[in-house]
C-alpha positions as CSV (number, residue, x, y, z in Angstrom):
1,X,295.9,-78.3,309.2
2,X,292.9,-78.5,311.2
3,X,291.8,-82.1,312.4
4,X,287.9,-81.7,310.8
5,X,289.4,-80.5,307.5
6,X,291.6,-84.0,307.7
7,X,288.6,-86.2,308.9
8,X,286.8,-84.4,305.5
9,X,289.6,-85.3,303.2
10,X,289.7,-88.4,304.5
11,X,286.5,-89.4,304.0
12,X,286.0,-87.3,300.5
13,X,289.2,-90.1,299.3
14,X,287.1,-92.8,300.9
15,X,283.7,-91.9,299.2
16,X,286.1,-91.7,295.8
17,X,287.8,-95.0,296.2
18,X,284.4,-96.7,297.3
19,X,282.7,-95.1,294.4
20,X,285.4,-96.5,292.1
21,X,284.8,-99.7,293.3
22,X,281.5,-99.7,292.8
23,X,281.9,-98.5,288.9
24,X,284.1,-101.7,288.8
25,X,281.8,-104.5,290.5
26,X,279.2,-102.7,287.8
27,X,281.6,-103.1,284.8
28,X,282.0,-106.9,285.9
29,X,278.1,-107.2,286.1
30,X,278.0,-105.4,283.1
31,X,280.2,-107.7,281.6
32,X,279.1,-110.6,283.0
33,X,275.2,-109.8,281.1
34,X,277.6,-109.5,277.5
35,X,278.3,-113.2,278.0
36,X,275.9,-114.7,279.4
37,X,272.4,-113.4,277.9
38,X,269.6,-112.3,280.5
39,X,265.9,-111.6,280.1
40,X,265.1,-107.9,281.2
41,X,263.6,-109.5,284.1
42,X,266.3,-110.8,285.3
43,X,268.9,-107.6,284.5
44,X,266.3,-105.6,286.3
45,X,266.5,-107.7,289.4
46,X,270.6,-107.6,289.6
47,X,270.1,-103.7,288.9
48,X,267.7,-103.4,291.9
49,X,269.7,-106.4,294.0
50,X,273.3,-104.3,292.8
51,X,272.0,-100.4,293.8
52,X,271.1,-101.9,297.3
53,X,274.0,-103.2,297.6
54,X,275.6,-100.3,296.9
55,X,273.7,-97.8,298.7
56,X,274.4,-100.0,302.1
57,X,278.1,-99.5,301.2
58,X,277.9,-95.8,300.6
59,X,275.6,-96.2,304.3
60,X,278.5,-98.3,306.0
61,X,280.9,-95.7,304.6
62,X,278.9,-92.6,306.0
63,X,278.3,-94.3,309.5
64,X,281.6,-95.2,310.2
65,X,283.7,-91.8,308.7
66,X,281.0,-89.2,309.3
67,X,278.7,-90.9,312.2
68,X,276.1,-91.2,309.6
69,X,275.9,-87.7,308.7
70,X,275.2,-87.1,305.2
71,X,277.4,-84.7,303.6
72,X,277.0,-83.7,299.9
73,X,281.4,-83.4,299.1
74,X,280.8,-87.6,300.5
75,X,278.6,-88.3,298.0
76,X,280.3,-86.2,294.8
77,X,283.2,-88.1,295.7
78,X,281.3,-91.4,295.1
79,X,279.8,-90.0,291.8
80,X,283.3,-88.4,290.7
81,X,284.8,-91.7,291.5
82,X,282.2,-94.0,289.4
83,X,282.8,-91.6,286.5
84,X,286.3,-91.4,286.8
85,X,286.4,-95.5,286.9
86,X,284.2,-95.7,283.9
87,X,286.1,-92.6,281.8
88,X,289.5,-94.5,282.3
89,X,288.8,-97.9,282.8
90,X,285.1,-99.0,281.5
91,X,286.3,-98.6,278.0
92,X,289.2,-101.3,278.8
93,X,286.8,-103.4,280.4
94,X,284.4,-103.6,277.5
95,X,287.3,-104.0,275.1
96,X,288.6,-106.9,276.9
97,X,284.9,-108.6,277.2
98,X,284.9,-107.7,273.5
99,X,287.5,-110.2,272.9
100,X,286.4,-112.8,275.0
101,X,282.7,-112.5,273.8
102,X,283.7,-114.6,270.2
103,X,285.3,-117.6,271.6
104,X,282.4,-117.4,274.1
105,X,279.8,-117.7,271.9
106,X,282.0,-120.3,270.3
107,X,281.8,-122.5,273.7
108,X,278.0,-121.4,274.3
109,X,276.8,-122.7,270.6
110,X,279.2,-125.7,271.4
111,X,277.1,-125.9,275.0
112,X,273.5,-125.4,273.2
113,X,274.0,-128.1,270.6
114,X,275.5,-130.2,273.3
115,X,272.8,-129.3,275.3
116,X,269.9,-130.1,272.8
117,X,271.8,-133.3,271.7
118,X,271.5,-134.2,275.3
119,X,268.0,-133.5,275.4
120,X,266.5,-135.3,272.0
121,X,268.4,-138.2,273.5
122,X,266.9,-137.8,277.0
123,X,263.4,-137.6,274.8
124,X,264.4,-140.8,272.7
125,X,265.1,-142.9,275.9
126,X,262.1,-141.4,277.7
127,X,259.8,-142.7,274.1
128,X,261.6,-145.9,274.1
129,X,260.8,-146.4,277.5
130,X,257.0,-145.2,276.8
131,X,257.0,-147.7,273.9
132,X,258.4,-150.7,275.6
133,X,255.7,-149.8,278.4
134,X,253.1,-150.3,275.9
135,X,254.3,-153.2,274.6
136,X,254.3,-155.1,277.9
137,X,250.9,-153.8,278.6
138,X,249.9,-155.1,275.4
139,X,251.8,-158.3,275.6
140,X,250.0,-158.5,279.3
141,X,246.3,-157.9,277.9
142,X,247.2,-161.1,275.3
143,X,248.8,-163.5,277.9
144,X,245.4,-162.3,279.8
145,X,243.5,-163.0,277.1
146,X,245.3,-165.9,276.0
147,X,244.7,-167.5,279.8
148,X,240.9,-166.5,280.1
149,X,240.3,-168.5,276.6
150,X,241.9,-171.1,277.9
151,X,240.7,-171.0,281.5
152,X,237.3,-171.0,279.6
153,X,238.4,-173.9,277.1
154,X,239.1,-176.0,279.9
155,X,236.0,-175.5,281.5
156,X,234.1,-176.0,278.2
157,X,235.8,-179.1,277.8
158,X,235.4,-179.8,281.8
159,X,231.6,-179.3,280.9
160,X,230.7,-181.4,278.5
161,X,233.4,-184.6,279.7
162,X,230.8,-184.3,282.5
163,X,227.8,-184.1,279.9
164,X,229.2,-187.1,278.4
165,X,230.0,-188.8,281.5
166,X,226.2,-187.9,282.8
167,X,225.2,-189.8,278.8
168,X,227.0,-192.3,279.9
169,X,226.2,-193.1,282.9
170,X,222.0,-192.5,281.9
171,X,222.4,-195.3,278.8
172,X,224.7,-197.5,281.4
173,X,221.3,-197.0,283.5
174,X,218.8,-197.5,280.6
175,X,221.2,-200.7,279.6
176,X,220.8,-202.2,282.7
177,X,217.0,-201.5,283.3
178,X,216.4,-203.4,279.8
179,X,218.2,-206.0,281.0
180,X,216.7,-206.1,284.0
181,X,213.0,-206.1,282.2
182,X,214.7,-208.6,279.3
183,X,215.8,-211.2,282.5
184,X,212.0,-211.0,284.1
């Protein structure tokens, strides 16, 4: 047999088996979304993240059997080798995430009411804390209070022990000027 006809072969069994592979890491991705739930956002970004991926394989494959040459039996063989994955296989695969998916969805409502237990608790201790806040400002502004109506009781009562002592001293004054004038 001729040695291009072998190099062909070769890499026609290598584009299939790469192509298989890549059906399969899809499948698991595919499955993968079944479990887990994703926004279309976020599918659409693995899809574009996952054919990148994938044509840098099929690239890598091309370079290094064919010197980068594209050939179109390379590129069937990666097509006829998704398909051939998925005819066989992909059914299995879904089957399998099939069964898995109930007790999954068992453990993820399990997770969610954890979850939001979790967080109404988190929002409890976070209003406890906001309340207790307010208390002790509140407490604060009456101690405040409390001290500036006392602060201004003492000097109230600081004012007029000096009015008194400023009577006092004024009739001590006037007592001793009558006596004065009564002596004369």
């Amino acid at each position: 047999m001729n040695y291009t006809i072998v190099l062909e072969v070769n890499l026609f069994f290598q584009s299939f088996l790469i192509g298989a592979a890549l059906m399969c890491v899809y499948d698991i991705i595919r499955a993968f979304r079944r479990i887990i739930v994703h926004s279309s956002i976020v599918s659409g970004i693995e899809d574009v993240i996952y054919w990148i991926c994938a044509s840098i394989v099929v690239f890598l494959l091309l370079y290094k059997y064919n010197n980068g040459v594209v050939r179109g039996f390379a590129i069937a063989g990666v097509v006829i080798g998704m398909l051939l994955f998925e005819a066989l296989f992909g059914r299995w695969i879904i089957k399998i995430v099939d069964l898995l998916e109930k007790p999954l969805q068992k453990l993820r409502k399990q997770y969610k009411i954890k979850k939001v237990k979790a967080k109404k608790k988190e929002e409890e201790r976070e209003l406890k804390k906001e309340k207790l806040k307010e208390e002790r400002l509140q407490k604060d502004k009456v101690l405040r209070e409390i001290k500036e109506k006392k602060r201004l009781d003492d000097k109230l009562k600081q004012k007029e022990k000096k009015q008194k002592e400023e009577k006092q001293k004024e009739k001590e004054q006037k007592d001793k000027s009558k006596a004065k004038r009564k002596s004369r």
